[in-house]
N, C-alpha and C positions, 0 to 999 in steps of 0.2 A: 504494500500500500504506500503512496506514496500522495503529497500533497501535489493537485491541478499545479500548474503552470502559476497560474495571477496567483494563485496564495502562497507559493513557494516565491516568485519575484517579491511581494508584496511584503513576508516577511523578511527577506535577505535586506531588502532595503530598510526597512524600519529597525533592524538590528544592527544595520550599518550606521543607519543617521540616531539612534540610541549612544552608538560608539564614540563618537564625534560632538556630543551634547556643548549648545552656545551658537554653532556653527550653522550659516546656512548653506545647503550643498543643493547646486545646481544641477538639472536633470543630467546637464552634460557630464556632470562630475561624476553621478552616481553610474550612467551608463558606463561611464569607462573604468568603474572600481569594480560593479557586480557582472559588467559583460551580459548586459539586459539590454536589450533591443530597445532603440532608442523612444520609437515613436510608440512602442507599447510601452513603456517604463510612464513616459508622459504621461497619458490616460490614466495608467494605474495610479499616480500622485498624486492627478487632479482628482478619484473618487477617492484615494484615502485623507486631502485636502477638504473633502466635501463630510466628511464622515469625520473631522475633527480630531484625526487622529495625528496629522501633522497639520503645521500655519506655512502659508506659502510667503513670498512679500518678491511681489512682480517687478525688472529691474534690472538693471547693471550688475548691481550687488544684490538681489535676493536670493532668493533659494528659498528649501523646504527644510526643516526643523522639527523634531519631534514638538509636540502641542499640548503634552502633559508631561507629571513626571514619569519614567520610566517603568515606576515600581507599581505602575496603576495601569498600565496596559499589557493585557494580556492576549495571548496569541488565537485565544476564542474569536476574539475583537477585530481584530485584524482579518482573518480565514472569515468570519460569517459578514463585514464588510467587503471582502472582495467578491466573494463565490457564495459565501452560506455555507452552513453547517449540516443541509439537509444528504451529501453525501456519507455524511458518517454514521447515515441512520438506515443507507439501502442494502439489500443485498448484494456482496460483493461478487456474486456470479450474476449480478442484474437481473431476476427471477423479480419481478412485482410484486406477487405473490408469497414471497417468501416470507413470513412471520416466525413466531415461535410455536403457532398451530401449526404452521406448515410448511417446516423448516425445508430449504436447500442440505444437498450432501454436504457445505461449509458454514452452515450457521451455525452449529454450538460451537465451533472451534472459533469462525470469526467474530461472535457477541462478545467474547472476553476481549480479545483484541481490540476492536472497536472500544471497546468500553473504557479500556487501557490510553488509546491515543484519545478521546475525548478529554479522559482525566488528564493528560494531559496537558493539551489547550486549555484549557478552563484555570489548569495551575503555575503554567512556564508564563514569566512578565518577560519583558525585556529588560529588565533589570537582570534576571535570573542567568541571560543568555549571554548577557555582557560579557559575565566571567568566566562564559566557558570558551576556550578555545576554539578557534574556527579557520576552516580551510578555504581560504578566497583563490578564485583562478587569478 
């Protein structure tokens, strides 16, 4: 399992401009630190801009900036602003149908899992991620 595209960019950036706190970093800056496509990286800023999760300031010198403290945003926030959270709730063999009444041959194996990366999100801040070491290209 792994996170969509816009919620794996979406957090790469926000854990980058967490790193960097005071600082405002230009789309240009972050495309060329996270190796994010420039003109999706844009879009993606503008709706985490619009979701209040960073302050933009349009400009010579602007850029984007985390828009709270760190230790208040968590990785839920982020993932259900960009895509939503309703992936962590489907069957991972995409079965529609699939409940607990009427489990797929990976549902009791995947419900714990699922239940594991949810608690996750819900409890990693970006403060949390700060300090853990990470592998930029």
């Amino acid at each position: 399992m792994r996170f969509q595209k816009t919620t794996e960019y979406a957090i790469r950036a926000m854990v980058y401009l967490a790193k960097h706190p005071g600082q405002r970093l230009s789309t240009r800056s972050l495309h060329e630190s996270l190796d994010i496509p420039y003109k999706y990286l844009g879009r993606l800023m503008s709706r985490l801009a619009e979701a209040g999760l960073v302050s933009v300031e349009h400009g010579k010198h602007g850029g984007y900036q985390i828009s709270e403290n760190r230790d208040s945003i968590y990785l839920y926030q982020i993932a259900e602003e960009v895509e939503g959270l309703e992936d962590y709730e489907r069957c991972i063999l995409g079965f529609p149908d699939c409940s607990d009444e009427h489990p797929c041959a990976l549902h009791d194996r995947w419900v714990a899992h699922r239940e594991n990366i949810k608690a996750m999100l819900y409890e990693t801040t970006l403060a949390d991620l700060e300090e853990e070491p990470t592998k930029q290209p």
